[in-house]
N, C-alpha and C positions, 0 to 999 in steps of 0.2 A: 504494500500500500504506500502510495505517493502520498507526502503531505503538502500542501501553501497553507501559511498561513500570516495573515496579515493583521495590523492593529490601526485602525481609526483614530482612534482619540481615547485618553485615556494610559493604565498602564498596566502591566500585563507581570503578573506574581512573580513565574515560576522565570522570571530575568526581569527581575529590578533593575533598570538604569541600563539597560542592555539592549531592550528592546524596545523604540522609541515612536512614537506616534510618525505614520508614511513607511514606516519597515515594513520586512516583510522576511520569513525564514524560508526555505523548502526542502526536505528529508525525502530524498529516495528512499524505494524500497529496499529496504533491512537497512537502512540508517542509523544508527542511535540516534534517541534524543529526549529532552526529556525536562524538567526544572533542571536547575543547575543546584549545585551542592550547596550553598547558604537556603536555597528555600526547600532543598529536599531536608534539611537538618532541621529548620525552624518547624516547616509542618508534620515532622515528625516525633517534634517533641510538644507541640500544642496540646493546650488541654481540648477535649473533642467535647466540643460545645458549638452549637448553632450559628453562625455567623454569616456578615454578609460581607462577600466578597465580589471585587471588579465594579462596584458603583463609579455611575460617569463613563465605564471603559464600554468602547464599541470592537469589537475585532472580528475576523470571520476565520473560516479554515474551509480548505475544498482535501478532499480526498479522493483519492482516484486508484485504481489497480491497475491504470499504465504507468510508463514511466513518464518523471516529468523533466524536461531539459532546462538549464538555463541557458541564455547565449551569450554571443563572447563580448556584446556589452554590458550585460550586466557581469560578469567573470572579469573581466578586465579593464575594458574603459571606462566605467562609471565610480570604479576604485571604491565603494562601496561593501565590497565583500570583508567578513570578518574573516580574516584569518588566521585568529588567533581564536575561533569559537569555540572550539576543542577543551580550552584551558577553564574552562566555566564546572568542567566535568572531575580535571584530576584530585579535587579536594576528597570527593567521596571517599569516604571507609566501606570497607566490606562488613555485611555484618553474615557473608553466608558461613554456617556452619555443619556444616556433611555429617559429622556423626552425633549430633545434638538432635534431640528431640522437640526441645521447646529451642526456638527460635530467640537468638540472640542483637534485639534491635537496640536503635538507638536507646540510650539512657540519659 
């Protein structure tokens, strides 16, 4: 599954300050992707309580089972690509544990 996904107005959790109203990301299929590690950390250590999130914020997402290309202005001449988007991810800790039972998550 192909992802676009775009932000209007507004700002968008899972990349604070990353992801900027007129952006726009897109995740070939078998991509990673995902929050980046400050809001996988924060929402996983929240108390789970009802809240309301994304107020004000507009954004859309298209999915698709082809594949989706960029072209080589958006890749290179519009100098717009993060190429450093990768590093949003290496904070993560593992929390897999193979021969545990009960699952060792954040604390």
């Amino acid at each position: 599954m192909s992802e676009f996904m775009g932000l209007i107005k507004g700002h968008y959790e899972a990349k604070e300050g990353g992801f900027l109203p007129g952006g726009g990301s897109l995740h070939s299929t078998m991509t990673p992707h995902g929050p980046d590690a400050e809001c996988f950390e924060k929402a996983s250590k929240a108390k789970l309580v009802p809240e309301r999130i994304a107020d004000g914020t507009m954004a859309f997402m298209f999915e698709s089972s082809l594949s989706m290309a960029v072209t080589k202005w958006g890749l290179k001449t519009s100098h717009c690509l993060d190429d450093n988007y990768y590093k949003c991810w290496e904070p993560l800790k593992s929390h897999f544990t193979p021969n545990s039972r009960s699952p060792a998550g954040p604390k």
